[in-house]
C-alpha positions in Angstrom: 14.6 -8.7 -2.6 11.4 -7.7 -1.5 9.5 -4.8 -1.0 8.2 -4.5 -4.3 5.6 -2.2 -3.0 7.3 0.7 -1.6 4.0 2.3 -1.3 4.0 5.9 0.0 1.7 5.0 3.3 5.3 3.6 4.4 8.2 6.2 3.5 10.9 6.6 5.8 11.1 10.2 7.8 12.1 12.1 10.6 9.4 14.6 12.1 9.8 17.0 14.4 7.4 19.5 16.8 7.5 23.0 16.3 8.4 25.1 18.8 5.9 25.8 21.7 6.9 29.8 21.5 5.8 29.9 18.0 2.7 27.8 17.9 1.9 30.4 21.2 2.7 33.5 18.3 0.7 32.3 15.5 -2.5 31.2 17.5 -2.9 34.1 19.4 -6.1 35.8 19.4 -7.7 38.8 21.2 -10.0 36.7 23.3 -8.5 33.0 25.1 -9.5 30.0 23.4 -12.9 28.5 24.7 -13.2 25.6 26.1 -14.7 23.0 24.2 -15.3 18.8 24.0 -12.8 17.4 21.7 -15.2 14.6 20.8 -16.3 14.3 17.0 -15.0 14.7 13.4 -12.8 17.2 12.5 -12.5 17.8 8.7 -10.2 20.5 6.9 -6.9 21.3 6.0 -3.1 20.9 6.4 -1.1 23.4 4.3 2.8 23.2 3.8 4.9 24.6 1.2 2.1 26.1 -0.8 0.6 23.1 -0.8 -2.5 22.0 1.0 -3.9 18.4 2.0 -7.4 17.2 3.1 -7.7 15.3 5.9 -10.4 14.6 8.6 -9.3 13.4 11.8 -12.1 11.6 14.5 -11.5 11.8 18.4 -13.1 9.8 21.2 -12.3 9.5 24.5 -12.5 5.7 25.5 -11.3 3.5 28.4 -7.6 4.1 28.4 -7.7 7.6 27.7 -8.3 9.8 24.5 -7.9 7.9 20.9 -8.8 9.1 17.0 -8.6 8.1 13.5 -7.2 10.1 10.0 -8.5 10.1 6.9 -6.1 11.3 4.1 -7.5 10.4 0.8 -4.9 11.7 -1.0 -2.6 9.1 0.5 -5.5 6.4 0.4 -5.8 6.8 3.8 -8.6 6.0 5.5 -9.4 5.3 9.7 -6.0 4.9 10.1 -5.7 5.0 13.6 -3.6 8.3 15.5 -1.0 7.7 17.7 -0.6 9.8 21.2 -3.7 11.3 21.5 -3.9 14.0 23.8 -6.5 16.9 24.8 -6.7 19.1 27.0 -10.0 21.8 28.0 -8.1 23.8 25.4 -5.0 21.6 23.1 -5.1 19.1 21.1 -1.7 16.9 20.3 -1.5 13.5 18.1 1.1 11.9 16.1 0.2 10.4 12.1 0.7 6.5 12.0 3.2 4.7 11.0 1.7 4.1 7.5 1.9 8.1 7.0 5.1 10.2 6.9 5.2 10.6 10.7 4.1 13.6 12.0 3.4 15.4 15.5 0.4 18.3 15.2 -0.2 20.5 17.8 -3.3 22.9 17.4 -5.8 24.9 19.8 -9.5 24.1 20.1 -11.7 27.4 19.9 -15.3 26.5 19.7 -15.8 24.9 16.7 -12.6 25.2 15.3 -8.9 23.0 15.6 -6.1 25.1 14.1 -2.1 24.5 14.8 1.1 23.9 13.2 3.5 21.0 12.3 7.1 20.6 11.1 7.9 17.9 8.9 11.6 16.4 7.5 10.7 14.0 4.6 13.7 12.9 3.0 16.2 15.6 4.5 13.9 18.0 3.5 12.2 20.5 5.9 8.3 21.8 5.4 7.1 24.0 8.2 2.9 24.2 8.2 -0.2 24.9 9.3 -3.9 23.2 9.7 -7.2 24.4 10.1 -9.8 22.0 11.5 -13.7 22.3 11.4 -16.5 20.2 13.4 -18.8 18.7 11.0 -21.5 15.9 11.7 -20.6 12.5 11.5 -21.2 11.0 8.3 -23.3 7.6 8.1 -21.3 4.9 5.1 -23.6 3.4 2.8 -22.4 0.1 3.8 -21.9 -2.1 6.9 -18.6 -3.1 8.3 -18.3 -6.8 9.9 -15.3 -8.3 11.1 -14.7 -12.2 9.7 -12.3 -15.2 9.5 -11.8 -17.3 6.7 -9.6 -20.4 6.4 -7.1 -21.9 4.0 -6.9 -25.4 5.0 -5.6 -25.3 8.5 -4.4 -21.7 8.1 -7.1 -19.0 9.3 -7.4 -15.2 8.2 -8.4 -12.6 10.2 -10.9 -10.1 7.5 -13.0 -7.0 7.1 -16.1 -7.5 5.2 -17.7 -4.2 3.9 -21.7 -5.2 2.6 -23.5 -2.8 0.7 -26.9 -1.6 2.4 -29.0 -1.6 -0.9 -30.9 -4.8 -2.0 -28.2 -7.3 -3.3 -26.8 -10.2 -4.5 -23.9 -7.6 -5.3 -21.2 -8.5 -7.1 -17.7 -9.4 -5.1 -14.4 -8.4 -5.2 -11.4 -9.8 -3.3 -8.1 -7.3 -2.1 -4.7 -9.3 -2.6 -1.7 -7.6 -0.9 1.5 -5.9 -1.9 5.0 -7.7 -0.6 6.1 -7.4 3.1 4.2 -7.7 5.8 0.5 -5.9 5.2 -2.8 -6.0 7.2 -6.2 -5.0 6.0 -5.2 -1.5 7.8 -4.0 -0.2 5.1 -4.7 1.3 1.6 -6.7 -1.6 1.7 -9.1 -0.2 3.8 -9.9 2.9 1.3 -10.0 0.9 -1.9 -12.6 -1.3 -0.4 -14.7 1.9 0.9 -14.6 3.0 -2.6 -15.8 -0.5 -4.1 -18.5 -0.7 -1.2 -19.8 2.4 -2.4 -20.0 1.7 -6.0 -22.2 -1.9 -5.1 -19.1 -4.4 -4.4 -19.3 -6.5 -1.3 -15.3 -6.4 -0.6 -12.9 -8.7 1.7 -9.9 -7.2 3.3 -8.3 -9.1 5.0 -4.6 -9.6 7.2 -2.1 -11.1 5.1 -0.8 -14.8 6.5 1.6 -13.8 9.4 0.4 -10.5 10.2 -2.0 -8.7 12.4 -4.4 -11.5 13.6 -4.1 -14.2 10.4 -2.1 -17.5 11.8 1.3 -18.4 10.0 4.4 -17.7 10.5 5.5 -14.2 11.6 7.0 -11.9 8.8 9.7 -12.0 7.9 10.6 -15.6 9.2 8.4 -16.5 6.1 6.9 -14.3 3.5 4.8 -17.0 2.2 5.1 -18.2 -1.5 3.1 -17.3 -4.2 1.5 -20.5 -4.5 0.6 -20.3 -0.9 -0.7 -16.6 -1.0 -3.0 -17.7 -4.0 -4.6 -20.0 -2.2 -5.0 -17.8 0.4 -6.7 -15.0 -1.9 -9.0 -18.1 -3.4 -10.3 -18.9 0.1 -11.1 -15.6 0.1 -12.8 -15.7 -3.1 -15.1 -19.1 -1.7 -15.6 -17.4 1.5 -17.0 -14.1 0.1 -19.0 -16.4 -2.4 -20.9 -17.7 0.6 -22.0 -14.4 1.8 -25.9 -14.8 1.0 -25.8 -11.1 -0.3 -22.2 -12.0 -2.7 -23.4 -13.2 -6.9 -20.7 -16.0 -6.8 -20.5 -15.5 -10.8 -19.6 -11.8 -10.0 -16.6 -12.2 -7.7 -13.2 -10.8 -8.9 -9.4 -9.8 -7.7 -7.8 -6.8 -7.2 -3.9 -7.1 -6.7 -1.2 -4.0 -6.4 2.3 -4.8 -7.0 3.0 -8.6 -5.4 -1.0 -8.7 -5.4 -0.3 -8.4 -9.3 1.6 -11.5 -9.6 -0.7 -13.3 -6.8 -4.2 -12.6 -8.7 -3.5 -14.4 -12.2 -2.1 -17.1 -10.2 -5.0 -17.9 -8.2 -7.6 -17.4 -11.3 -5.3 -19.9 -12.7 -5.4 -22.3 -10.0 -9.4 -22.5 -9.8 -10.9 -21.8 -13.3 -14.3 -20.4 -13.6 -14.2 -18.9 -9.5 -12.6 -15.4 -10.1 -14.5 -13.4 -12.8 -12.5 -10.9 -13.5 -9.1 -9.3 -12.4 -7.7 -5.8 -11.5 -3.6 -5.7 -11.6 -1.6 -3.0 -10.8 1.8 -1.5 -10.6 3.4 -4.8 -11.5 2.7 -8.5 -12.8 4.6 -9.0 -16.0 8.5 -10.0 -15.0 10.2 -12.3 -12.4 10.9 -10.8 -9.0 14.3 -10.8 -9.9 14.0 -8.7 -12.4 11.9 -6.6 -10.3 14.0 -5.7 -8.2 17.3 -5.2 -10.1 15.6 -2.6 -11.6 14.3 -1.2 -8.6 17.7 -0.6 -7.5 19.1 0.2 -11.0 16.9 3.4 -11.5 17.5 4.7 -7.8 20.9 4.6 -8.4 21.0 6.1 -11.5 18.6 8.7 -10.2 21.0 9.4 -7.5 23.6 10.6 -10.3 25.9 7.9 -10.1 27.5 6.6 -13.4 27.0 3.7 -15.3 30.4 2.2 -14.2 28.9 1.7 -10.4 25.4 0.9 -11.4 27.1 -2.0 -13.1 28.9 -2.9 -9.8 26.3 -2.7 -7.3 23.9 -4.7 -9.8 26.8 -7.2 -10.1 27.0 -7.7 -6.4 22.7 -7.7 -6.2 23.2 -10.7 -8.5 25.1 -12.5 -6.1 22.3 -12.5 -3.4 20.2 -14.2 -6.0 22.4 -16.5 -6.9 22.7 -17.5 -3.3 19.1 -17.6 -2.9 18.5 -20.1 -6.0 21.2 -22.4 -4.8 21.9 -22.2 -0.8 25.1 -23.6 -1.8 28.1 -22.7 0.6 30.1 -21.9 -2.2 27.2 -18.8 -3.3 27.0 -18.0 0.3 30.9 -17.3 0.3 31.2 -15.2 -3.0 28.2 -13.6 -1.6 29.1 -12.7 2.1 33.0 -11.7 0.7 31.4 -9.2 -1.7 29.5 -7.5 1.0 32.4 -7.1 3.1 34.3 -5.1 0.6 31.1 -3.3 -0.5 29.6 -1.8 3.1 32.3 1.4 2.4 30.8 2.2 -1.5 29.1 5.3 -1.5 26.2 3.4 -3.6 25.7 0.6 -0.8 23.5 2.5 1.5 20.9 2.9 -1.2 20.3 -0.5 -1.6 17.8 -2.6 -0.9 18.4 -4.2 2.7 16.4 -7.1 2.6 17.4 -9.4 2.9 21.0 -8.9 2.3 21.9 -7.9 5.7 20.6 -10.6 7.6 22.6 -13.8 8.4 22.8 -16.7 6.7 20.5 -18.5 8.9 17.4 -16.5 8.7 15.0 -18.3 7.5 13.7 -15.7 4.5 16.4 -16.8 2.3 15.3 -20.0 2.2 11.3 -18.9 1.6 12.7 -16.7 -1.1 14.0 -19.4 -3.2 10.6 -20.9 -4.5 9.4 -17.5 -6.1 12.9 -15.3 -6.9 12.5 -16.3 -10.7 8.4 -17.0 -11.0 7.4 -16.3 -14.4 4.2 -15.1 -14.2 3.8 -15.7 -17.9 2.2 -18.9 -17.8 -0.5 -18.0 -15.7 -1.5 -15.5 -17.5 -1.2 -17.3 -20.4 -4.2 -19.3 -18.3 -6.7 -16.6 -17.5 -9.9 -16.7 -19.7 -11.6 -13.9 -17.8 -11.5 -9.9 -18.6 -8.1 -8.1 -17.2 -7.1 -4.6 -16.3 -4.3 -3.7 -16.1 -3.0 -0.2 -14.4 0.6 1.2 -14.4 2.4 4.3 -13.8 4.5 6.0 -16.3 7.2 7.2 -13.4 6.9 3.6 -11.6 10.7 3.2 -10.1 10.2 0.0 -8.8 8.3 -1.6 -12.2 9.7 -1.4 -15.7 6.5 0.1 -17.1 7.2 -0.9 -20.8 8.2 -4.4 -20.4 5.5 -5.1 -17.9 2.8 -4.2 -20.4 4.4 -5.8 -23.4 4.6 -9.0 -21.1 1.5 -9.2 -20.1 -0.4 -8.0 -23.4 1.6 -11.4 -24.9 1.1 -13.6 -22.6 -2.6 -13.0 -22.2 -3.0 -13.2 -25.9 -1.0 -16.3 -26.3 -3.7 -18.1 -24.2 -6.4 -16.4 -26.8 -7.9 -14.1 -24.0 -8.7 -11.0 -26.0 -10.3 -9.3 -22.7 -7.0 -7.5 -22.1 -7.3 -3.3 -21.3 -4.1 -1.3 -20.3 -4.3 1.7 -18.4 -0.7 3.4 -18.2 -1.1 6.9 -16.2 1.4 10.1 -16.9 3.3 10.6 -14.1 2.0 8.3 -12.1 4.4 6.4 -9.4 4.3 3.1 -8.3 1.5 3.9 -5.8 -0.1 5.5 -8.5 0.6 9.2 -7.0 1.8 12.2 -9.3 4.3 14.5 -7.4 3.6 17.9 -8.8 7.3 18.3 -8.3 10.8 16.3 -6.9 11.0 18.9 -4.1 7.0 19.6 -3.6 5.9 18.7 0.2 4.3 15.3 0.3 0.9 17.2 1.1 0.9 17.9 -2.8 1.1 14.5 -4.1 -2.8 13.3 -5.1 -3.5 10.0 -7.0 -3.3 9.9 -11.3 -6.1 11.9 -12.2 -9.4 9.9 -12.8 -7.8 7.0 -12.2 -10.0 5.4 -9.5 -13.2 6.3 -11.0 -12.1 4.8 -14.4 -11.0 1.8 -12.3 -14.8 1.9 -10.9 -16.3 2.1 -14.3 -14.6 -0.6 -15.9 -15.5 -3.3 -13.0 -18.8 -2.1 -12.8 -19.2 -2.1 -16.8 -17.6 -6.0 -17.0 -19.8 -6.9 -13.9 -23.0 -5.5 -15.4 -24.1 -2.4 -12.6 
């Protein structure tokens, strides 16, 4: 019942190292590779499948050994940090993070040049490919980068703050998470390097529970709504008392759960947040949200309307125990997913939190938010909105969304209402030239972010 940002930074796959004989083959040259220091930015590119993907990729040697970063912008990817760095007078070896599709490279250094191969199975399918790595000079941002804590109430958050470097007071802007458990190393990271650089002082920070915010530990709470609002509106008064932040300028940018979280907090402290940015989600109940997440897999695995209707039946029986707690729902509930486990259809299901025990706490954390009608909110929000969605969105209904918002905005008289709905576009807001293209193809709607850009900057006066 979460999840409701299955964002592509976190897809599930199996990767696998090519074999040493033919990395030796296809590297082989007529002189031996130089030696050379590892150290420094290597930008270039990976190609699989007759597809190709920029990515620069930073090594160090520090303390403990050799360590690097990635930057995939493509996948909004940016410092993420490698994982099993090793080099060599000669090799090079590191694995993508965990918010990637997993992946081992293997290349040869040769003066001023990294080239290898990789082998990657996404989603039972196989791409074979190469990369090509060049040293380039480090490249200075035009901001500064300054870690911070915040606090709502007697809960603190661990943040990122990103200042311009030109003459300020700038105007602000606050990133609210997805669902699940996200940090600010994450897409949020790249979003906010985008806003630093178009004159935004931005906040990232670690979501209540995770990475070095206090709360609870995810999943043993995901935190409600109301309490994740308040967390994005200490952000908000935080940021405002930045001495280089116009606190008349500050606004919200939500994606997916951050979607419902944003009108919410505006709501709860008129006049603070300025404007709003929503996207991939914010117009129906979580419930809803997620019925249809599973509805459209289904049906876009090719099974028939007769099962859909089953496995949704059985879906609403987790609700219902989740509104109720009552022993009675539990029963139906566990009963049902006995005789279910064996359907062909079950596997493709959403897990969470259906296969934990009745005594984890998340189905009791679930309860206060399963059927939140973000209408009333909205309904509440005096301040200019965009709105972004994506035409091929599987886990939002696009159409309902947008008709759901546009009313309930309008029914509180805020005409400041734009809709941006992007062909082909996912719920990550990625267009997949094809189903079967290598994930190296995929590359945000087109003009997407810079629109994005030019409609805050236009409503915030830069």
């Amino acid at each position: 019942m979460t999840g409701h940002f299955r964002s592509v930074l976190r897809r599930a796959a199996v990767w696998a190292l090519a074999p040493a004989l033919l990395l030796a083959c296809s590297l082989r040259t007529s002189s031996p590779p130089q030696p050379v220091d590892a150290a420094g930015v290597w930008e270039g590119e990976a190609r699989a499948g007759g597809a190709s993907l920029p990515l620069t990729v930073t090594l160090e040697r520090g303390p403990s050994g050799w360590r690097g970063t990635v930057d995939v912008p493509s996948q909004y990817a940016l410092q993420y940090p490698l994982r099993n760095v090793n080099v060599d007078s000669t090799t090079v070896r590191f694995e993508l993070p965990d918010q990637l599709p997993p992946g081992v490279f293997d290349g040869v250094l040769d003066r001023g040049q990294l080239q290898g191969r990789f082998t990657s199975t996404v989603d039972t399918e196989t791409h074979e490919g190469t990369f090509d790595l060049w040293r380039r000079p480090p490249a200075a941002a035009p901001y500064t980068v300054r870690p911070a804590r915040f606090r709502n109430g007697d809960l603190e958050l661990s943040a990122t703050v990103f200042h311009p470097q030109t003459p300020g007071p700038h105007p602000g802007i606050v990133f609210v998470h997805g669902s699940g458990p996200q940090t600010r190393d994450s897409y949020f990271r790249w979003f906010a390097d985008r806003f630093a650089r178009a004159g935004f002082v931005t906040l990232i920070y670690d979501k209540r529970g995770t990475g070095e915010s206090g709360g609870d530990p995810w999943p043993q709470t995901a935190g409600s709504f109301t309490d994740l609002a308040d967390d994005a509106l200490a952000g908000v008064r935080f940021l405002g008392g930045q001495p280089d932040t116009d606190t008349d300028r500050i606004g919200i940018w939500g994606l997916s759960q951050g979607a419902w979280i944003g009108p919410l907090a505006a709501s709860r402290a008129p006049g603070l947040v300025r404007f709003l940015v929503m996207l991939s989600g914010g117009g129906v109940s979580p419930a809803e949200q997620e019925l249809y997440d599973d509805e459209v897999k289904l049906r876009d695995l090719g099974f028939d309307e007769t099962v859909i209707a089953e496995a949704l039946a059985y879906l609403r029986l987790a609700d219902q125990y989740v509104r109720t707690g009552s022993d009675e729902d539990w029963q139906r509930f566990a009963l049902a997913r006995d005789e279910v486990r064996s359907k062909p259809w079950y596997p493709h299901l959403d897990r969470f939190p259906q296969i934990l025990p009745r005594e984890a706490p998340v189905w009791r954390s679930l309860r206060t938010d399963l059927d939140y009608d973000p209408a009333p909110a909205l309904a509440q929000v005096r301040v200019p909105v965009l709105l972004i969605l994506g035409e091929e969105d599987r886990s939002t209904p696009t159409s309902q969304t947008a008709l759901s918002v546009q009313r309930a905005v309008e029914s509180g008289g805020n005409t400041l209402l734009t809709v941006r709905r992007l062909p082909d576009a996912d719920h990550a807001l990625i267009v997949q030239p094809s189903p079967h293209a290598p994930w190296l193809a995929e590359r945000p709607a087109d003009h997407f972010v810079a629109e994005m850009l030019d409609w805050v900057q236009k409503v915030v006066g830069i």
